[in-house]
PQR file of N, CA, C, O and H, with PARSE charges and radii, in Angstrom:
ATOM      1  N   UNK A   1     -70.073 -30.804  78.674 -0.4000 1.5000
ATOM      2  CA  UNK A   1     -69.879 -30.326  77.320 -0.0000 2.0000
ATOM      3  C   UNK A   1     -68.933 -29.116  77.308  0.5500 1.7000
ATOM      4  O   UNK A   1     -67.956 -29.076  76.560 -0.5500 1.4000
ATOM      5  N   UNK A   2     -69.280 -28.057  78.226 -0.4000 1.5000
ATOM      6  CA  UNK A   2     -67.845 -27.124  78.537 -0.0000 2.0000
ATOM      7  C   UNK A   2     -66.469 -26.925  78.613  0.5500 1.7000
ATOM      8  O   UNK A   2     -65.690 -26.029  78.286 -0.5500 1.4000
ATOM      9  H   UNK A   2     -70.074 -28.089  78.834  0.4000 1.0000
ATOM     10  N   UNK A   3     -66.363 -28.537  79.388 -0.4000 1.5000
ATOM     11  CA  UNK A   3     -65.063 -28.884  79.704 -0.0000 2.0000
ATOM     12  C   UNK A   3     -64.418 -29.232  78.074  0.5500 1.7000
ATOM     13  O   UNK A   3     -63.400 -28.704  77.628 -0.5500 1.4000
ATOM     14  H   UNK A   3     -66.995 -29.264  79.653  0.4000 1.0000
ATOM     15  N   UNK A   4     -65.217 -30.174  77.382 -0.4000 1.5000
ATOM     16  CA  UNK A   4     -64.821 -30.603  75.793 -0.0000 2.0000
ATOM     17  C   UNK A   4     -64.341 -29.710  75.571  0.5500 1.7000
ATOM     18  O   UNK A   4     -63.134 -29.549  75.388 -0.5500 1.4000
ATOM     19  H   UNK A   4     -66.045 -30.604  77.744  0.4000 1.0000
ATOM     20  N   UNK A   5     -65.538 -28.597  75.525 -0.4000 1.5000
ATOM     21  CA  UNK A   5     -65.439 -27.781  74.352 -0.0000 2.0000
ATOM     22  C   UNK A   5     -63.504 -26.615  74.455  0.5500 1.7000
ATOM     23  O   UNK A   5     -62.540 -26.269  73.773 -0.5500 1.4000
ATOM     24  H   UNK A   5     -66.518 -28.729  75.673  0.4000 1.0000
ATOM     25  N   UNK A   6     -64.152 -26.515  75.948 -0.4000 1.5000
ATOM     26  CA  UNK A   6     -62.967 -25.497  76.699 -0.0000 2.0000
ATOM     27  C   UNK A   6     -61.442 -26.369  76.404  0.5500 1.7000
ATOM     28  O   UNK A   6     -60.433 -25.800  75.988 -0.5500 1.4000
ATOM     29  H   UNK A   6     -64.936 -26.795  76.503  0.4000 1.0000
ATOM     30  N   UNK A   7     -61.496 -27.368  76.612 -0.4000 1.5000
ATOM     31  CA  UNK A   7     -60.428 -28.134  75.962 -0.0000 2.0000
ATOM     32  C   UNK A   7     -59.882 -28.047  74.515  0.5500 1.7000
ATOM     33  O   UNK A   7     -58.733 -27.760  74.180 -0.5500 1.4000
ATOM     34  H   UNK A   7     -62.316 -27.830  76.950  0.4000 1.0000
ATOM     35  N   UNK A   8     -61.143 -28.413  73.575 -0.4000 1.5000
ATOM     36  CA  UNK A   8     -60.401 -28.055  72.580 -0.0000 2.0000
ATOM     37  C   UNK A   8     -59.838 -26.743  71.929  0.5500 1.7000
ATOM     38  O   UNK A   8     -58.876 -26.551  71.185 -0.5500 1.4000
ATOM     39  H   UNK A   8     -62.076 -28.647  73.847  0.4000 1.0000
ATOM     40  N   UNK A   9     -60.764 -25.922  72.465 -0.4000 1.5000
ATOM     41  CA  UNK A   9     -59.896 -24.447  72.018 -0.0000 2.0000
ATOM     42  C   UNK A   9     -58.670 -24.398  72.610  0.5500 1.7000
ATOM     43  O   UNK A   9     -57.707 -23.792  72.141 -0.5500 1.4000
ATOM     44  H   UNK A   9     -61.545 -26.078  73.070  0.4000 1.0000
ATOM     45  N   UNK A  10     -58.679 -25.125  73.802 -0.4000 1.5000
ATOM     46  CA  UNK A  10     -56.961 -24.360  74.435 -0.0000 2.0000
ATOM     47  C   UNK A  10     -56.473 -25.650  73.296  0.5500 1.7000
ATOM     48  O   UNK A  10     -55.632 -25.110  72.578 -0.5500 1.4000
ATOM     49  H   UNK A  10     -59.461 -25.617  74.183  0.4000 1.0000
ATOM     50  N   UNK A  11     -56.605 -26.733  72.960 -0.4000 1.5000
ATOM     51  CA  UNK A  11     -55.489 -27.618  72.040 -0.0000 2.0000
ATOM     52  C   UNK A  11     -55.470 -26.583  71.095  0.5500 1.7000
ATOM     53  O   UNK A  11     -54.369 -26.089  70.852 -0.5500 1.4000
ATOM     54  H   UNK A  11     -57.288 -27.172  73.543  0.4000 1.0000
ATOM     55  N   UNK A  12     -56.528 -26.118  70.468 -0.4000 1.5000
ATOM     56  CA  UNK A  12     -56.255 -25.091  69.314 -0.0000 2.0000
ATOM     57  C   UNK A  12     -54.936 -23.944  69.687  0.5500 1.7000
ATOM     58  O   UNK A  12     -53.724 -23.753  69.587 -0.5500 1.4000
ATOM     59  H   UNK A  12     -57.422 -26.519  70.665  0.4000 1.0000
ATOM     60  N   UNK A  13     -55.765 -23.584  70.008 -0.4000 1.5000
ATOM     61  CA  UNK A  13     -55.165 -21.893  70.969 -0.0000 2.0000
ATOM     62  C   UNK A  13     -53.119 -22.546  71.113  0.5500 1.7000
ATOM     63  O   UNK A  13     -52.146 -21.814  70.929 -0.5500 1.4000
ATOM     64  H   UNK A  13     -56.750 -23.739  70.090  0.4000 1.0000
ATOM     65  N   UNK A  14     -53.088 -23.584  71.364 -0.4000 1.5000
ATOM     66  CA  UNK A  14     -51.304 -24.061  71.827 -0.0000 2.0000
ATOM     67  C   UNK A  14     -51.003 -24.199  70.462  0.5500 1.7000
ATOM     68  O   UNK A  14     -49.957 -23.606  70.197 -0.5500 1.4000
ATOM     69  H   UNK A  14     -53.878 -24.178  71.514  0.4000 1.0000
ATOM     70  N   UNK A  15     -51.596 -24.840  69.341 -0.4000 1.5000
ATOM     71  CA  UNK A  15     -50.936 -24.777  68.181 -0.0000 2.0000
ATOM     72  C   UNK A  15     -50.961 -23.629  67.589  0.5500 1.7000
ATOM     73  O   UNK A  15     -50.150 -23.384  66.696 -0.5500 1.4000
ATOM     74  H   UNK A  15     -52.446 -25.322  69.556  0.4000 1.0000
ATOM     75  N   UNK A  16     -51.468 -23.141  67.803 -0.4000 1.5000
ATOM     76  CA  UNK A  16     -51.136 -21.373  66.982 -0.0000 2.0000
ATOM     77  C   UNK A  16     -50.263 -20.835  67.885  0.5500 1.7000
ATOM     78  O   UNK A  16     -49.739 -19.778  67.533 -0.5500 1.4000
ATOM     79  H   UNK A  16     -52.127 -23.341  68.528  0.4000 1.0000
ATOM     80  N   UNK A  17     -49.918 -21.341  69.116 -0.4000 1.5000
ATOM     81  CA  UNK A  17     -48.787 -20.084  69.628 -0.0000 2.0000
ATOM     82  C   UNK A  17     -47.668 -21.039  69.042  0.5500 1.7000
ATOM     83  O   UNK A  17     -46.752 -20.409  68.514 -0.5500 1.4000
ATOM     84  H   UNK A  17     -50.343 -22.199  69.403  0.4000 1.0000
ATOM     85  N   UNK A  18     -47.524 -22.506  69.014 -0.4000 1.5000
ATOM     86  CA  UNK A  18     -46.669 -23.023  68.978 -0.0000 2.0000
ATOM     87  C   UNK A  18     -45.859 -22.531  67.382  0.5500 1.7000
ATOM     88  O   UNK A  18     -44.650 -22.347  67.239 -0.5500 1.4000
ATOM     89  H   UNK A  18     -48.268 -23.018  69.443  0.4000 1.0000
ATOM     90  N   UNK A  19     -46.779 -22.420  66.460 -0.4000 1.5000
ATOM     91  CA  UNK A  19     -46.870 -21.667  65.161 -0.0000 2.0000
ATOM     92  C   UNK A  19     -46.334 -20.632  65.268  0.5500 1.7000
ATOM     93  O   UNK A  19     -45.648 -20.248  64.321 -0.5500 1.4000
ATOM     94  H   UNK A  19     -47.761 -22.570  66.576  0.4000 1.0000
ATOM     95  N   UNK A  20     -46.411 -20.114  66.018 -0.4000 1.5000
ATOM     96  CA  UNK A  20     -46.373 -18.778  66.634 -0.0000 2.0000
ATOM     97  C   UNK A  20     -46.715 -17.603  65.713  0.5500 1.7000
ATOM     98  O   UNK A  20     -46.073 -16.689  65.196 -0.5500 1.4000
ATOM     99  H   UNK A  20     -46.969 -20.425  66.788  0.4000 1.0000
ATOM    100  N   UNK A  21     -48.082 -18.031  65.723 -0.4000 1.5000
ATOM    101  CA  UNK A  21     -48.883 -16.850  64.944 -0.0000 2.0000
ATOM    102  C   UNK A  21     -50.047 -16.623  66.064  0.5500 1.7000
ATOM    103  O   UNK A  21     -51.212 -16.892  65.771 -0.5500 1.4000
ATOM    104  H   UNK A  21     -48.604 -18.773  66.143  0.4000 1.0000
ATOM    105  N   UNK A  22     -49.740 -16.172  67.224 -0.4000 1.5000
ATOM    106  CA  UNK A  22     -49.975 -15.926  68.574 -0.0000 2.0000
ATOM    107  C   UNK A  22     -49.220 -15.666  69.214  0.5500 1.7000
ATOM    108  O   UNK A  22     -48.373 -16.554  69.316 -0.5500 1.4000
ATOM    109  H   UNK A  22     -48.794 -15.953  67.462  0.4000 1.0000
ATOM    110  N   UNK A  23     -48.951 -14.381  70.065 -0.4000 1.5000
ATOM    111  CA  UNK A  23     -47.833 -14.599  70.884 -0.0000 2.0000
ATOM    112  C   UNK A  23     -48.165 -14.559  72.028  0.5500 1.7000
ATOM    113  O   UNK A  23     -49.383 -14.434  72.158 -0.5500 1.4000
ATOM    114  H   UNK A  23     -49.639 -13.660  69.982  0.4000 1.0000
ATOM    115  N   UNK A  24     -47.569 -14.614  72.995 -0.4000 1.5000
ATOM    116  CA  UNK A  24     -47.101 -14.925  74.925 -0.0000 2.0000
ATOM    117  C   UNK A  24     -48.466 -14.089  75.035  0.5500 1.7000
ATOM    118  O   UNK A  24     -49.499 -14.757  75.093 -0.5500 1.4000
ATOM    119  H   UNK A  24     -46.580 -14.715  72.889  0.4000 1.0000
ATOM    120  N   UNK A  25     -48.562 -12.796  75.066 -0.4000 1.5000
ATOM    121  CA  UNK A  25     -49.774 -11.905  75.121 -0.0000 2.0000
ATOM    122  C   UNK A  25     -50.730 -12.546  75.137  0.5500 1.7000
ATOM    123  O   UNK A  25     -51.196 -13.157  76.099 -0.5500 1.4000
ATOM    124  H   UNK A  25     -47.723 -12.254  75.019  0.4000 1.0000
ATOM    125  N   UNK A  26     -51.203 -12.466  73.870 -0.4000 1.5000
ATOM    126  CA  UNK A  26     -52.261 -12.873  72.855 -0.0000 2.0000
ATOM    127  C   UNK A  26     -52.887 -14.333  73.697  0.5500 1.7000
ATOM    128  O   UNK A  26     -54.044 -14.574  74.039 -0.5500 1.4000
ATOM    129  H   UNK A  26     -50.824 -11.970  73.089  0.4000 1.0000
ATOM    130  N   UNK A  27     -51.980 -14.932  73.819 -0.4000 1.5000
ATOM    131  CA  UNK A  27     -52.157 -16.725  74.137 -0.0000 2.0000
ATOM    132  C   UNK A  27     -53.274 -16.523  75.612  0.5500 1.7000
ATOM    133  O   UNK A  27     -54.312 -17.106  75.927 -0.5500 1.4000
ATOM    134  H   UNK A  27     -51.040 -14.736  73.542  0.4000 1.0000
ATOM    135  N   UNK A  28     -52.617 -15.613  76.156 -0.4000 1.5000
ATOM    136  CA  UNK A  28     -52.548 -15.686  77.573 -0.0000 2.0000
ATOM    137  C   UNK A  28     -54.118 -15.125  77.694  0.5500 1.7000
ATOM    138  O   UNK A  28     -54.799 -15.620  78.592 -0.5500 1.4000
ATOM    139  H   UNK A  28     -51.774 -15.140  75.900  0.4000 1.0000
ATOM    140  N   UNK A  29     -54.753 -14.061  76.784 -0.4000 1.5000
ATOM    141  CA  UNK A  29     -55.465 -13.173  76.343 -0.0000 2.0000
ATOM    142  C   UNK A  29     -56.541 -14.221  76.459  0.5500 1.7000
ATOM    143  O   UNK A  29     -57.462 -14.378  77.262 -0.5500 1.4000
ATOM    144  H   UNK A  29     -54.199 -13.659  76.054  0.4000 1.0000
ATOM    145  N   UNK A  30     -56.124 -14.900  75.385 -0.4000 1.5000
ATOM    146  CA  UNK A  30     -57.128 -15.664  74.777 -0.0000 2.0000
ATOM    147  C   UNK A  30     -57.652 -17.213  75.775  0.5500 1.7000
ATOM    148  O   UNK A  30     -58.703 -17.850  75.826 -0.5500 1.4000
ATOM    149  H   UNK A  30     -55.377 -14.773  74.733  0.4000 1.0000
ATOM    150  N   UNK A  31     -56.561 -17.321  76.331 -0.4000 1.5000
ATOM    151  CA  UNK A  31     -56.882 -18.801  77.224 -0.0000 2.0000
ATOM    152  C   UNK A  31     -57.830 -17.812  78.391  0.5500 1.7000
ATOM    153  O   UNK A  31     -58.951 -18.170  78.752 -0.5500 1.4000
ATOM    154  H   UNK A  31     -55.706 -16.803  76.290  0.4000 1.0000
ATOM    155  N   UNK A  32     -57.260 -16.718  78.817 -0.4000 1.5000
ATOM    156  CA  UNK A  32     -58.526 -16.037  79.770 -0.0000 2.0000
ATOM    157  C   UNK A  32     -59.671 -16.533  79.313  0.5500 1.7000
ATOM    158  O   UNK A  32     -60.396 -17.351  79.881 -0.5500 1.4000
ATOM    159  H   UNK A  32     -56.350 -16.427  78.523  0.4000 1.0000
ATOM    160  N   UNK A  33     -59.852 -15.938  78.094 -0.4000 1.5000
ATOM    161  CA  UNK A  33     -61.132 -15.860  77.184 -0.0000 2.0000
ATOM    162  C   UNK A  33     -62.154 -16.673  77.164  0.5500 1.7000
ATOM    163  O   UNK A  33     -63.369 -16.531  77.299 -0.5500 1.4000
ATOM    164  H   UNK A  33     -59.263 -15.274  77.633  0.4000 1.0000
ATOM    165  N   UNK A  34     -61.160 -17.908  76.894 -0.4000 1.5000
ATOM    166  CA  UNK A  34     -61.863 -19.222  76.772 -0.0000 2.0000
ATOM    167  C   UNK A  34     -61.613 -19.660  78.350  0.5500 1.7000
ATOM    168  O   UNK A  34     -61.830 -20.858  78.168 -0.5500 1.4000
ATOM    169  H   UNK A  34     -60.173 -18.023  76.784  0.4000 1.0000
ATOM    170  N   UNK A  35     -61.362 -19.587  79.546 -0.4000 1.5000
ATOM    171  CA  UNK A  35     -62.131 -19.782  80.832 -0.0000 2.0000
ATOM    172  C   UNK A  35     -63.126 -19.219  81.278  0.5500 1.7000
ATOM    173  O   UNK A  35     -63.804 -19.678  82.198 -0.5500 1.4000
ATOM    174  H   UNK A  35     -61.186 -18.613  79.693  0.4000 1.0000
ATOM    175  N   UNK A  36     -63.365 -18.070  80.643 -0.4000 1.5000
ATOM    176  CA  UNK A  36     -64.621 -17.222  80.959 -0.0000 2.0000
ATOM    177  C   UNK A  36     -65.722 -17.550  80.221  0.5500 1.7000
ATOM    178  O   UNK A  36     -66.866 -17.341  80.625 -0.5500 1.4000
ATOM    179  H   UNK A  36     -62.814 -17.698  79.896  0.4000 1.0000
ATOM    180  N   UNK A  37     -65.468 -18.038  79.190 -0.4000 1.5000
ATOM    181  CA  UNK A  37     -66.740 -18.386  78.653 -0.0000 2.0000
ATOM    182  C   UNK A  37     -67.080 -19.997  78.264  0.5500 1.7000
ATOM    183  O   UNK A  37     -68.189 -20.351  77.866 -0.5500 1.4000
ATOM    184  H   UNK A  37     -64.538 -18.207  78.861  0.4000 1.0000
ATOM    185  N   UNK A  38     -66.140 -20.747  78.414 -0.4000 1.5000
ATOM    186  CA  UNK A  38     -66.192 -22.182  78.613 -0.0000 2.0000
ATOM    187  C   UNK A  38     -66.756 -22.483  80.493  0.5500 1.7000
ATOM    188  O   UNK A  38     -67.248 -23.530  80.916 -0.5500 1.4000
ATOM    189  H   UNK A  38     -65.238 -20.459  78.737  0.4000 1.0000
ATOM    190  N   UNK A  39     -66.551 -21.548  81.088 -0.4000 1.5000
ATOM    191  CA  UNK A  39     -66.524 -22.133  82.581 -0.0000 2.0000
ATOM    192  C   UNK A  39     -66.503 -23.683  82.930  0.5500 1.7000
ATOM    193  O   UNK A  39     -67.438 -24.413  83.259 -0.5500 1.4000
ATOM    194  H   UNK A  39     -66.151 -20.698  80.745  0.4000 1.0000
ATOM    195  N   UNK A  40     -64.751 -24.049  82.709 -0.4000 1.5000
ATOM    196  CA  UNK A  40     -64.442 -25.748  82.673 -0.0000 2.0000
ATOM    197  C   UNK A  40     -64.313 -25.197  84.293  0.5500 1.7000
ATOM    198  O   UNK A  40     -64.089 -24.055  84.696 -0.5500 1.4000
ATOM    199  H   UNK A  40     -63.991 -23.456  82.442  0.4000 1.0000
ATOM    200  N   UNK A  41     -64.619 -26.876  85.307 -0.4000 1.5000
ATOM    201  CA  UNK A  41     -64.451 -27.117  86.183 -0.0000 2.0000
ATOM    202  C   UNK A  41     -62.487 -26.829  86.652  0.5500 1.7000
ATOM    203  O   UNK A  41     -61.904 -26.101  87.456 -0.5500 1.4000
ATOM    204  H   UNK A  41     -64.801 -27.803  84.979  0.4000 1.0000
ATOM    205  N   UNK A  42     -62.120 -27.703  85.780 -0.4000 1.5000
ATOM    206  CA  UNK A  42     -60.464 -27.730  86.268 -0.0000 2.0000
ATOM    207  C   UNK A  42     -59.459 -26.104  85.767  0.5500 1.7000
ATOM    208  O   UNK A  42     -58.271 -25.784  85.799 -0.5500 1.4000
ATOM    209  H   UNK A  42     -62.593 -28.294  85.127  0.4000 1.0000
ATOM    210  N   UNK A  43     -60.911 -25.356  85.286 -0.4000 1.5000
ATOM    211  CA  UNK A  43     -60.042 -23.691  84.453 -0.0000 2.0000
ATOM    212  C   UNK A  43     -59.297 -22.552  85.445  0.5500 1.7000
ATOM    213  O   UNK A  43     -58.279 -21.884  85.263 -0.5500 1.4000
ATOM    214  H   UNK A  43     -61.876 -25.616  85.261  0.4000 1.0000
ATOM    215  N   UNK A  44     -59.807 -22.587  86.053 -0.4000 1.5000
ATOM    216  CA  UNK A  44     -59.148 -22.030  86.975 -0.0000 2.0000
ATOM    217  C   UNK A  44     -57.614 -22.526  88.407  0.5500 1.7000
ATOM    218  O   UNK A  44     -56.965 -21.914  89.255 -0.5500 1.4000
ATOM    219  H   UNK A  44     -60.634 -23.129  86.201  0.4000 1.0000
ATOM    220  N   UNK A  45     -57.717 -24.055  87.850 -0.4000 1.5000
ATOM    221  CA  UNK A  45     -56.614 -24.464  87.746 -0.0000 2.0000
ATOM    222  C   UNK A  45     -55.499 -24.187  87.067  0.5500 1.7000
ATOM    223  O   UNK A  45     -54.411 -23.960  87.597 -0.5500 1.4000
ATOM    224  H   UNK A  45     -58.244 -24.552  87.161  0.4000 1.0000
ATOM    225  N   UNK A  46     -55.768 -24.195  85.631 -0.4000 1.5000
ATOM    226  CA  UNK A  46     -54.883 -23.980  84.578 -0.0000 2.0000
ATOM    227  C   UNK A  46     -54.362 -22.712  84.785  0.5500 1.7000
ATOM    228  O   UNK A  46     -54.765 -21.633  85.219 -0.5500 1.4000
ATOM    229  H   UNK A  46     -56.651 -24.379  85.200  0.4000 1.0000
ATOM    230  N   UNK A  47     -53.016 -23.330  84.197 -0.4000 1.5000
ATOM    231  CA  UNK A  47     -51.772 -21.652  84.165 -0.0000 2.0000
ATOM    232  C   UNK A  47     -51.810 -20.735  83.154  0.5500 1.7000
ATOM    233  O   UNK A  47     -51.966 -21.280  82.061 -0.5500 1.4000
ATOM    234  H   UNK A  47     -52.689 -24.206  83.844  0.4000 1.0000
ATOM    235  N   UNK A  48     -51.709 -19.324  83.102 -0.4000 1.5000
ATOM    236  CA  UNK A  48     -51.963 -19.187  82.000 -0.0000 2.0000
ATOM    237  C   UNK A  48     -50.537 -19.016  81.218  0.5500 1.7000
ATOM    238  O   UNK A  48     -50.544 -18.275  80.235 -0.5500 1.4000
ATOM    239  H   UNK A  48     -51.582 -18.881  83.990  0.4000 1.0000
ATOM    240  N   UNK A  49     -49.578 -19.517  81.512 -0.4000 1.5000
ATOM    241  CA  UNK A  49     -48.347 -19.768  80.411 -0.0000 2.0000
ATOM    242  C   UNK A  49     -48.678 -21.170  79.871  0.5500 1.7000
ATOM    243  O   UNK A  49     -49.193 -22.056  80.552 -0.5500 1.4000
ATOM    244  H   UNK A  49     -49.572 -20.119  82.310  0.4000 1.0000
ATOM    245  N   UNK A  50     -48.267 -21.302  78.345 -0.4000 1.5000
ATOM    246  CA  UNK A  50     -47.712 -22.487  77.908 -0.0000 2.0000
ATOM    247  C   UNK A  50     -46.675 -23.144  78.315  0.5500 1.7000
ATOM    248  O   UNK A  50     -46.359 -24.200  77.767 -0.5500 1.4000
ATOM    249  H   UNK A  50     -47.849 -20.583  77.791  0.4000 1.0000
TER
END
């Protein structure tokens, strides 16, 4: 259920930078965010650039 969930915030989280009503910072901020508290298996894989 983590992994879902942790997934869909980062789909969220990419359309608002893509919007770019988020920036490079912020994105990067926030995808931390959501690995720390989603604890997805593959998260610490992930890059934190878009």
């Amino acid at each position: 259920m983590n992994e879902l969930q942790y997934h869909l915030a980062e789909k969220l989280l990419m359309k608002l930078y893509e919007q770019e009503l988020v920036s490079q910072e912020e994105y990067n901020q926030i995808s931390k965010l959501n690995r720390q508290k989603f604890t997805p298996l593959l998260g610490p894989l992930m890059c934190d650039k878009p």
